[in-house]
N, C-alpha and C positions, 0 to 999 in steps of 0.2 A: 371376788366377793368378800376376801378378809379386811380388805380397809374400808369399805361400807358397815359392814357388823362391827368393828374394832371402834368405828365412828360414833357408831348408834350406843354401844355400851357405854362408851366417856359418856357424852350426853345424858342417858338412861342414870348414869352412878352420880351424875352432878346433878339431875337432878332429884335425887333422891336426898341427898344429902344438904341441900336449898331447901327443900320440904321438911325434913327434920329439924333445921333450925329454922322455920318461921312458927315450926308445932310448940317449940322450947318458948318462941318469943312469944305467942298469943295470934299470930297474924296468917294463921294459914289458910288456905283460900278452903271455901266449902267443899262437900263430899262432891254435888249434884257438877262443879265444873272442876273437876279433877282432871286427870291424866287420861285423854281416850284410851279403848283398849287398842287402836292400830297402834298408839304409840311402844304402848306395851307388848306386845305382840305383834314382832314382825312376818305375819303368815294371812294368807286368803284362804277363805273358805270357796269352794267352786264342785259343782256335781261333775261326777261323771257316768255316763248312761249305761243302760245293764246291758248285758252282752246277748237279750234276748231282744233288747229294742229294735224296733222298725224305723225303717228309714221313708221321710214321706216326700214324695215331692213340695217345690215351693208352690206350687196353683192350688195343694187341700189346704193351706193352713184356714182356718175359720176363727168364729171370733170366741169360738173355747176356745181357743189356744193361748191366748190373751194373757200371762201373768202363770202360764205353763211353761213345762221345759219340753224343747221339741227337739229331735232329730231330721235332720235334710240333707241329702247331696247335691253338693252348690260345686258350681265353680266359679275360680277365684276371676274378679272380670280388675278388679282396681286397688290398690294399695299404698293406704297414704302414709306421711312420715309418723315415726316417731315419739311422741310429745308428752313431757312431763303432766302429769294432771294432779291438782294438789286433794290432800284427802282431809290433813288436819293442817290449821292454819296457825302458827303458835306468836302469841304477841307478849312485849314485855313494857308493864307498864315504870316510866320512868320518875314516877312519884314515888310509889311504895318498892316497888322492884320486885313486885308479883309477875308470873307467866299465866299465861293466860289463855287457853286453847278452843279452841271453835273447828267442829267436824264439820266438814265439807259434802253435802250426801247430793243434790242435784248437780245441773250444770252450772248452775252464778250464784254466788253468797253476797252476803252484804256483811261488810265488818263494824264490829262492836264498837261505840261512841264509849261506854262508857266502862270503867274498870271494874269486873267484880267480885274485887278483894276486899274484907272485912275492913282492913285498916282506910282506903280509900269511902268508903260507906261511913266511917265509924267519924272520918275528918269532912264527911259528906262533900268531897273532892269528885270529879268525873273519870280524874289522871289521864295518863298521856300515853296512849299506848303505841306502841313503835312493831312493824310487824319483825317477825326475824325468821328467815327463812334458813339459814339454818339448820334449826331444830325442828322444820315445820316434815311433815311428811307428803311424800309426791310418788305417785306410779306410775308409768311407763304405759301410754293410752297409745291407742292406732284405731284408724278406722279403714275398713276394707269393705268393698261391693263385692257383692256373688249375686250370678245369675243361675236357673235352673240350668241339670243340664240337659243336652241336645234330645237325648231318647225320650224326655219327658214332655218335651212341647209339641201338642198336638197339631195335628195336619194343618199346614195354613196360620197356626201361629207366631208367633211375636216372644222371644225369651224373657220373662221376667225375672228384676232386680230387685236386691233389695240391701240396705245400709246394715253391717254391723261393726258390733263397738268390742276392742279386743281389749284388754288388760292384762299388766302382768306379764309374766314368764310367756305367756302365750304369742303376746308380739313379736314379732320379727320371724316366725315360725313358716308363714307360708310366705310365696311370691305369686305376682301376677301369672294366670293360668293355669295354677294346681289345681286338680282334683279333688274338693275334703268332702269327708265326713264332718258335717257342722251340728254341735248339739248347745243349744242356749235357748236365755229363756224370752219369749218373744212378747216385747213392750212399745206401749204408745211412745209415743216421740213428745214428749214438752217443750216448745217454745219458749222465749221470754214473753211479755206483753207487748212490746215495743215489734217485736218482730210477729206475732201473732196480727196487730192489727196494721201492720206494713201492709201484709198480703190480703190478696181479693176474695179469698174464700178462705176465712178462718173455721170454718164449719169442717173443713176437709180433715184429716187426721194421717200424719206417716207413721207407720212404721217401723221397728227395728228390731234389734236380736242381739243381746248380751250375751257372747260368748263365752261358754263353760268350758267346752273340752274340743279337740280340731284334732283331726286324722285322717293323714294323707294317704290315700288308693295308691299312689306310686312313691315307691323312695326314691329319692337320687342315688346317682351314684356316688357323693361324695358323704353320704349320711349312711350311718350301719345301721341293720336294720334291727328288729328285736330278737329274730332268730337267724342268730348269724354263724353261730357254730351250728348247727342242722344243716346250715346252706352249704358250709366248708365241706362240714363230712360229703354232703351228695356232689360237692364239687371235686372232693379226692376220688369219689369213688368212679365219678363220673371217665376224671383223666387214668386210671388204673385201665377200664377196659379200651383207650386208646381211641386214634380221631376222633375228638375232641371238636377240633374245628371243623369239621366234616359235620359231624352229628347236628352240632349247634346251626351249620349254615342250613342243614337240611328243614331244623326244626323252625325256619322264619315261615311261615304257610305252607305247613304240610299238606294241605289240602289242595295245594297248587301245581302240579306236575312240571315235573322237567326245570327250567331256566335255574341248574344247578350252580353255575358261574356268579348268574344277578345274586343269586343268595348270597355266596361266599362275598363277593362285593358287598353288596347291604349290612350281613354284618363286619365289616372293615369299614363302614360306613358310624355303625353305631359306635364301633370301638375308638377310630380314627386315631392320629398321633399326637405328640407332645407340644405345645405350643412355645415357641423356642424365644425369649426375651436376649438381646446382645446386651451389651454394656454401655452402648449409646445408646441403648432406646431403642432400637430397630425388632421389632415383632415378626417372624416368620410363622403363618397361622398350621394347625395343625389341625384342621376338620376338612376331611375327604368330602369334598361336592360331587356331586353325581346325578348324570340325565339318562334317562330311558326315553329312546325315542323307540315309535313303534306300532307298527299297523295296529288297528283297533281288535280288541277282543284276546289280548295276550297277556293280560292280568295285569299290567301295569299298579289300576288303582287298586287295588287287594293290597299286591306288597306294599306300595305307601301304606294302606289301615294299617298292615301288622305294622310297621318299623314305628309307625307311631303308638299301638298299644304297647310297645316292648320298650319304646324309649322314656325314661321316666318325666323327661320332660319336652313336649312334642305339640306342635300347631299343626294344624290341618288345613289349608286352604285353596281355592283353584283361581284361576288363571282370568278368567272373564269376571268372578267375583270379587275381585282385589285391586284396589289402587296404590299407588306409590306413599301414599300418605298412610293406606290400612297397614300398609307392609312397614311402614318405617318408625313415623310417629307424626302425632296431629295435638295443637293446640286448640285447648278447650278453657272456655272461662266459667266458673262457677258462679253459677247462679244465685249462690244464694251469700258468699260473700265477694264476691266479685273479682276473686284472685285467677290470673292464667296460669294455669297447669299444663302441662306436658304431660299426654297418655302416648306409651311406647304401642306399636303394631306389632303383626305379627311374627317381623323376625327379631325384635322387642325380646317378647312375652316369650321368643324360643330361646332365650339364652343360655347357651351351654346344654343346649340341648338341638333337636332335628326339629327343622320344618319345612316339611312337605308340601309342594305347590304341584296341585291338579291342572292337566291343561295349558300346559304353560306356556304353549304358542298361540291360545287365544288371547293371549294378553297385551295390552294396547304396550306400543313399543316407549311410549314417553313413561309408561308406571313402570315397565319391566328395565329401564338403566338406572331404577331406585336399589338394584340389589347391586349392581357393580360394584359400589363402594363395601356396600357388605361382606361379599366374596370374598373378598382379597385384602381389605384392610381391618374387618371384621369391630367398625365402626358407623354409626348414624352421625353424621354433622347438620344441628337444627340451625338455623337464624331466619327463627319467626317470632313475628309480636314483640322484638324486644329482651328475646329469649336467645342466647347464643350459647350452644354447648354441645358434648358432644355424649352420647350415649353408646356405651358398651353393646356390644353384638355380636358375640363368639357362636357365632350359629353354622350348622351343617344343614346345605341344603342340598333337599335330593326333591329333583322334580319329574316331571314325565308329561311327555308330548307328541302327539302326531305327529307325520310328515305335514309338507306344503302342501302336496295330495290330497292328502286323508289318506291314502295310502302308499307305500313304499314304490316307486315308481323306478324298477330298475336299469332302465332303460336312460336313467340321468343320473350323475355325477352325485355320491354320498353329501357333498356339502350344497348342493342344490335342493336336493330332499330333507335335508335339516331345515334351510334358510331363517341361519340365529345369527347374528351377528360375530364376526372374527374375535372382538373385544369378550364379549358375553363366552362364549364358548370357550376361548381358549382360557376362561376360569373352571371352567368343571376339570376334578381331576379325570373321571370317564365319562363317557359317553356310548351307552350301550346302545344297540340298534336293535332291538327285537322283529323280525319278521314274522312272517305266519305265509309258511314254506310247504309245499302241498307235499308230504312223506305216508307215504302207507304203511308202513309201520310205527313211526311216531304218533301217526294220526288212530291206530287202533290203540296204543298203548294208553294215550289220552282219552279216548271214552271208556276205558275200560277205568279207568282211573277215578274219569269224574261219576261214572257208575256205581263206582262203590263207594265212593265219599257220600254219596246221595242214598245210597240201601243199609249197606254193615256198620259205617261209622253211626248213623243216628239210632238204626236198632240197638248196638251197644250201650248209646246211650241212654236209651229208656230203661234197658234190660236192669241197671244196677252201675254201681261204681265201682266196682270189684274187675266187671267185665274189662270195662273202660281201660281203665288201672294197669290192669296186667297184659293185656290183649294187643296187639301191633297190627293194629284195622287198616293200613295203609298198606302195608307192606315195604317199609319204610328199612326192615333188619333191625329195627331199636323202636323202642319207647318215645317220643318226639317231648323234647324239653317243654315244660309250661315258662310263661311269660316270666314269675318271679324268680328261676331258677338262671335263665336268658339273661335276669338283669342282676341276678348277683356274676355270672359269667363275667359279664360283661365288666362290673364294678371293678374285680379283681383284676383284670389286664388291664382297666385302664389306671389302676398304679404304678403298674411297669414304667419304665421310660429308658427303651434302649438305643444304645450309642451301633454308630456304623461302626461295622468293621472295616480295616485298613485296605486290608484285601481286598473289599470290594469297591471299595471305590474309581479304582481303573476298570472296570467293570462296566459299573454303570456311567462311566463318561462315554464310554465304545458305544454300550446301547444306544443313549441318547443320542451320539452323532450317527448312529447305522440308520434309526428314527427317521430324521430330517434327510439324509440322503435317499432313502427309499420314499421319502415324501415327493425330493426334487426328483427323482427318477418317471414317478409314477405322471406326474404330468397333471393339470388343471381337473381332466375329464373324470380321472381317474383318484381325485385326492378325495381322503375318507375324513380327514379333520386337518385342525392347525398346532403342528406341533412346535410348541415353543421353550424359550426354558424356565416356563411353570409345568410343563410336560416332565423336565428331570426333578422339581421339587415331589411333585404329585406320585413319582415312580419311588424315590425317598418317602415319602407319605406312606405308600401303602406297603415298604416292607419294614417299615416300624411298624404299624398296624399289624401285619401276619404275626412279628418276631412278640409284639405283646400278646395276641390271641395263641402265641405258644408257652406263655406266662414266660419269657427269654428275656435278658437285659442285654444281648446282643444281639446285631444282627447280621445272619448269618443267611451261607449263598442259599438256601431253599426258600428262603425268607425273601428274597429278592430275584429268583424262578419264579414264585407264585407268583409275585405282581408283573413279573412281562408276561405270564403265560396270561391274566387276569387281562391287563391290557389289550393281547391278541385277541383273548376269546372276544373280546365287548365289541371287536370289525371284522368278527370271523364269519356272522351272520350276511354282511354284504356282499362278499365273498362267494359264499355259498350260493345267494341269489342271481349274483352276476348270469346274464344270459348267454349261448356260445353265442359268439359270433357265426355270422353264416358262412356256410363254407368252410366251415373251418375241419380240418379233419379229427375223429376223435383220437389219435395216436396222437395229438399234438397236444390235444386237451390232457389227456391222461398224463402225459410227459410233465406239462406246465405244474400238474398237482402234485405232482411227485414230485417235481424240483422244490417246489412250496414247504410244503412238510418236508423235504429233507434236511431245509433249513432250517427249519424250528425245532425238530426233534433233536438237535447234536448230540443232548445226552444217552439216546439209543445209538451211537454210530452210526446211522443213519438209516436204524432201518424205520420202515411206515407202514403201519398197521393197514393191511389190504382193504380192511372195512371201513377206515374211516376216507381211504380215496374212494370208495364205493360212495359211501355216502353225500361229499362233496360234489363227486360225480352226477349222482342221481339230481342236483339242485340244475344240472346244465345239459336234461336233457339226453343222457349217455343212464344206458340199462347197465344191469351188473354182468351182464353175458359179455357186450361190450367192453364194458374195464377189462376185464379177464381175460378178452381176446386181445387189448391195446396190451398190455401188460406183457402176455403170452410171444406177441411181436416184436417186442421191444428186447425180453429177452433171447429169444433167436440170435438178434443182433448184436445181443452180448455187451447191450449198454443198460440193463438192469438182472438180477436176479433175486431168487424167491428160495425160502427157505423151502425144507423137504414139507412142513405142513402146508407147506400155500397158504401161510395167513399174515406172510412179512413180507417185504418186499425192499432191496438195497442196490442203490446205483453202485456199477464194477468199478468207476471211477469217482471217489467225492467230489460234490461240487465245490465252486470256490465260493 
């Protein structure tokens, strides 16, 4: 901004000193077309609303409102360029070599024929004026649509739009899909005459809205916010009492029981990793995609609502309602000057941010390989109408979808009950399979759960904000994070950008080939997904994710535990459901579970917690009396034993 002001002053001190000597000569231009005061003063006058005003929806404005200043929550639906708009037009005549200035207040001027400086008057000349743009003054115009938003369009209606005009500092301020506060003052729309009597019904009148002041409901995360040392403090004090990420994964729908895993996913989702530029160009994307597939009534769509109230910038869409065009981008020609435009879709409008696709196996399969290209090269490529380019699309997508069923059908092959495409799939970096597992203890724990979210949470909330406040109605062991504290979290790891460490990289090469070989072991009937080597990016993915949600610049072996233990959890659920086989004896079942965990566990030496082969157990049909007895038999035999509590359990010889 110093060499626009340093600009404006020369000009301002040359002209001053031009005016002083035509005052010396006799020839200086009258008072009445002096020097505008924009010229003179580089500043806008603009309101801004009282911190008591009401926010109205866009369907009450009426026709007082007319030439009033209004408040409304709009979202943002279209955003156009840029464009200089002139305010004073400055001419110099090349007769007398007067300046000559003409303020610009509508939308079209008409410029001045004749000169009017005294000396030009006094020689009764017209003179010749020459414009100079230059010295002329111009600001910085945008126009953008906002529609109402969703909560305000009553049952069965239709979202209305409406044009407003930005100036100023204000421009460039939002992008397509933000949420504002919009406060301006709402004005007829004047036409020219030429275009008033083009059209068929001149009698009609648009509308618009001169924007005063704009404030966004959600920050990003690369914008600080206005209380940003508050946030820090509650962020230090937050890591002081310890799990951290624990607390945070808990607090993504607290009101949603159990699916403690999805969460810690979800947010490594919001966080995700660095997006890695080579020196030739070559992009390694760094946004964790992820699918919940999943018997019906397991809360799928809740966690999509929150990740996208948490995410500051977030599309919401399902799967039957979306086409490859809505998702991508569609050419539009305007009507009223006849130029084709390109509007971005919905994974557009989600850029550098999440969007959420409902439903996603209703989705016709020619619109749904419109995201392929997104996934992975996290680019739109248009050529339509004449229009060839390519539009940016750093988007994270996290979807959720039934089986082929409608419900989990375990009696067939995990990738027969997906039925997504090898290509499509092996783009997500998870794939969780949520069941709905018949457990009598889970299953009380659950309504006792959603019992109280429905009686003590909302009584608290009547009661006062104090209650609210202090009180831990969930039974949670903590306070449950609010959305703005989630997204300053969030902000702050995703500055981090940490490097692998050396050590582990032999590590995870083992993983990844242990991966694939357990895939080719397991056989056709039995394969849960397609592991590939976007499988070892994605496993890299999510322990730079963990190592920044531990605010780390390295990444380290816990860091890279988490995501293969995250990995398992997300096919531990199919697992669980598998049916015994008939005939099978349960000394063999028990054995097979025990061999299972004692392979995953290595960091306990192997031993395995009794209750959680109880509970594995219990999904195959085997009581807990059972386990206890297959267990009790096995060691007789002296090929396992149990600590003196009976609540661990260790093969006498490790497996290999």
């Amino acid at each position: 901004a110093e060499g626009p002001a340093r600009a404006r002053d020369a000009v301002q001190s040359w002209r001053q000193r031009v005016n002083k000597q035509k005052e010396e000569q006799g020839g200086a231009m009258p008072k009445e077309v002096g020097v505008p005061p924009k010229l003179k003063n580089p500043w806008d006058l603009r309101f801004m609303p009282r911190s008591s005003g009401q926010s109205i929806p866009l369907r009450q404005i009426r026709a007082e409102s007319v030439g009033s200043l209004i408040q409304l929550d709009c979202l943002v639906v279209n955003v156009s360029q840029v464009k200089p708009k002139v305010e004073v037009v400055t001419y110099h005549c090349e007769v007398c070599g007067s300046e000559v200035f003409q303020s610009v207040e509508g939308e079209n001027y008409t410029p001045p024929r004749e000169c009017p400086a005294q000396k030009c008057r006094d020689n009764k000349q017209s003179g010749n004026l020459r414009c100079n743009i230059r010295t002329s003054a111009f600001t910085k115009y945008q126009e953008m649509k906002v529609q109402e938003m969703s909560e305000h369009v009553p049952q069965g209606g239709v979202p209305r739009s409406i044009s407003v005009l930005v100036q100023g500092d204000l421009t460039r301020e939002v992008l397509a899909g933000d949420a504002i506060t919009l406060t301006g003052v709402y004005y007829p729309h004047k036409l020219p005459y030429y275009m008033t009597m083009r059209q068929n019904t001149p009698t009609t009148q648009s509308m618009y809205i001169e924007a005063h002041h704009i404030q966004k409901h959600k920050k990003g995360y690369s914008e600080s916010p206005t209380d940003e040392d508050a946030m820090e403090h509650k962020l230090n004090e937050a890591m002081t009492h310890g799990s951290l990420y624990e607390n945070a994964a808990k607090s993504i729908a607290p009101e949603i029981f159990g699916h403690q895993d999805v969460k810690k996913a979800l947010l490594l989702v919001l966080i995700g990793s660095f997006t890695k530029q080579m020196q030739d160009g070559l992009k390694i994307r760094g946004d964790i995609h992820t699918l919940m597939m999943g018997d019906p009534g397991v809360a799928k769509s809740q966690l999509l609502k929150q990740v996208c109230a948490i995410a500051p910038r977030s599309v919401y869409t399902t799967g039957k309602g979306s086409t490859g065009v809505g998702l991508t981008a569609t050419v539009n020609r305007d009507n009223a000057t006849g130029e084709v435009t390109l509007e971005g879709g919905s994974l557009v409008l989600a850029d550098n941010g999440v969007c959420c696709i409902d439903e996603f196996d209703k989705m016709e399969e020619g619109d749904r390989t419109a995201i392929h290209e997104v996934m992975e090269q996290q680019t739109v490529s248009i050529a339509k109408s004449g229009i060839t380019t390519t539009l940016n699309c750093r988007t994270t997508i996290l979807a959720a979808a039934n089986p082929v069923y409608g419900r989990y059908n375990p009696y067939k092959s995990p990738v027969e009950n997906i039925d997504l495409p090898a290509a499509l799939l092996s783009r997500f970096d998870m794939v969780f399979l949520l069941l709905d597992t018949v457990d009598c203890d889970k299953d009380k724990q659950l309504a006792e759960h959603v019992t109280k979210v429905h009686s003590s949470f909302e009584k608290k909330d009547k009661d006062g904000l104090e209650l609210v406040e202090d009180a831990d109605v969930l039974g949670l062991g903590f306070k449950p994070f609010d959305h703005k504290f989630m997204r300053a979290y969030v902000r702050k790891a995703r500055s981090f950008e940490p490097l692998l460490d050396d050590a582990l990289r032999s590590d995870m090469a083992e993983a990844y080939v242990a991966m694939r070989d357990e895939e080719k072991r397991e056989g056709i009937q039995e394969k849960k997904s397609y592991t590939t080597p976007r499988t070892l990016l994605a496993l890299m993915r999510l322990s730079q994710a963990h190592a920044r949600a531990r605010f780390s610049h390295r990444v380290e072996r816990e860091d890279f535990e988490e995501a293969m233990r995250l990995m398992k959890a997300s096919k531990e659920s199919i697992e669980l459901s598998a049916p015994a086989k008939r005939g099978q004896n349960p000394l063999d079942v028990v054995y097979e579970i025990l061999a299972d965990l004692s392979r995953r566990d290595a960091v306990k030496d192997g031993w395995v917690d009794i209750a959680h082969v109880v509970s594995m157990a219990g999904h195959k049909a085997l009581t807990k009396e059972m386990v206890l007895e297959a267990i009790e038999s096995w060691q007789s035999l002296s090929v396992v034993m149990m600590n003196p509590e009976k609540t661990m359990v260790q093969f006498m010889v490790p497996l290999e």
